[in-house]
N, C-alpha and C positions, 0 to 999 in steps of 0.2 A: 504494500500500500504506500503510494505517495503522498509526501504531505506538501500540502499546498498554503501559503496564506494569499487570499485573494489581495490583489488591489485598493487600498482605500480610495472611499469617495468623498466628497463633500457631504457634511451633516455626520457622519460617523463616529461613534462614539470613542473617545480613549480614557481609559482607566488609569488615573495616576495614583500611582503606589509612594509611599518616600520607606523603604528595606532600612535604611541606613541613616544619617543625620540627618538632621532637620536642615530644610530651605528654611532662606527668609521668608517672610513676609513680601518682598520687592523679588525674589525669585521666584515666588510660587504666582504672583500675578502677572510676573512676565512668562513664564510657562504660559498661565490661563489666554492672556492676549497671543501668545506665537501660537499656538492652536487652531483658534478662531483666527489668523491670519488666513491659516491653512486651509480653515474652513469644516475644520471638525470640531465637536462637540467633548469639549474636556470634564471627564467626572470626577471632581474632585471633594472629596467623602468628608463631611463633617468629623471634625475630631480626628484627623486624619494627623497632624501635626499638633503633641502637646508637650507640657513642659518634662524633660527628661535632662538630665546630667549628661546625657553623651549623645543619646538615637534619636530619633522623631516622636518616640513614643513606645511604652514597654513591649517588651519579644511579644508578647499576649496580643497587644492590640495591633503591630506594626503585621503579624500573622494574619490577625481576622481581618485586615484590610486587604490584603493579596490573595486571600485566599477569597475574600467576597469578589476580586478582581478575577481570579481564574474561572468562577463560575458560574460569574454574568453571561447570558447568553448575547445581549445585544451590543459584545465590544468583540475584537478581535487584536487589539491592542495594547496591552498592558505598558506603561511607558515611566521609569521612576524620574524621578522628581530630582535625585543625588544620590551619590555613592557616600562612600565613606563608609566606617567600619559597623556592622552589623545583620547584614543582609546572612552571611554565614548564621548565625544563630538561629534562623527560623530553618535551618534544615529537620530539625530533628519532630518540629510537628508536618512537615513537608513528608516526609518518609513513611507520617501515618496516613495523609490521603491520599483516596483513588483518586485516580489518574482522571481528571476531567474531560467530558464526552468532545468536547468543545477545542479546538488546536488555538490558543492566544501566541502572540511575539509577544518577546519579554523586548522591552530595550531600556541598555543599558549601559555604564562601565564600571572600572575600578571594583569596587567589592561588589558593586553585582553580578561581576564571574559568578559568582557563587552560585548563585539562580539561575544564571546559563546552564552553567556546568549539571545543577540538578537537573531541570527540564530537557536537554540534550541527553544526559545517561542514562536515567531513571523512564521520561517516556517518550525519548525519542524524537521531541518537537525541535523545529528549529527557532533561532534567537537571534537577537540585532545588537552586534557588543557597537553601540553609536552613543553618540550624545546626551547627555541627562535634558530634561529641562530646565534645571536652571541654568544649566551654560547658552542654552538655545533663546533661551527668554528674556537674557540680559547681552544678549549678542557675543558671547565669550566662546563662540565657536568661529574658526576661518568659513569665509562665505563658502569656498567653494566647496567645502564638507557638507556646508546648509543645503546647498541645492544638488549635490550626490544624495544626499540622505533623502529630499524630497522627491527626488527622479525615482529612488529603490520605493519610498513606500505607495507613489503614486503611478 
């Protein structure tokens, strides 16, 4: 069986996750605005970002939002927010579920290997090691990566 992720179109949903430290405040609205450039529909999850010593938000909750993200049926895109160290520790509730009916791209970098590397061994999907959104949303990416990355996903 091959696996395919179709083409995004305008209006389409993307699921943002933050695995790992918290965006600002000015990167999580520059994410929400680079989106809607695009022309997709950014869902980004109340409480999604709260106060924590080091992550976005406890292993507990930073899980039940990727995990509400993997089995959305109306997105195809899972897209984080930043890296930075954390994303490893939701492996070990990752390990307890099934494998979603649903194929999502994760995109991501730096300690979101981690969630690559899950989703590519464990079942199989493929993954987008590219740009967070907040480097995208604050323009801290070189253009011409901006419009490779929009050529791949469109």
């Amino acid at each position: 069986m091959k696996l395919k992720i179709e083409p995004l179109h305008a209006g389409e949903v993307v699921d943002l996750v933050a695995p790992g430290f918290a965006p600002q405040p000015e990167e999580v609205e520059g994410a929400l605005q680079f989106l809607k450039a695009w022309g997709f529909k950014a869902r980004l999850p109340e409480g999604l970002i709260s106060p924590h010593f080091l992550h976005s938000n406890t292993d507990e909750r930073r899980f039940s939002f990727f995990k509400k993200a993997l089995l959305a049926r109306d997105s195809q895109i899972i897209w984080c927010l930043r890296g930075g160290y954390g994303a490893n520790r939701l492996w070990p509730q990752l390990m307890k579920l099934k494998k979603p009916k649903k194929l999502k791209l994760i995109i991501g970098l730096s300690d979101i290997t981690s969630l690559h590397h899950f989703v590519n061994q464990f079942w199989k999907w493929p993954s987008l090691h590219a740009s967070h959104l907040d480097r995208l949303g604050t323009g801290n990416s070189p253009p011409d990566i901006v419009k490779e990355l929009r050529q791949l996903l469109l």
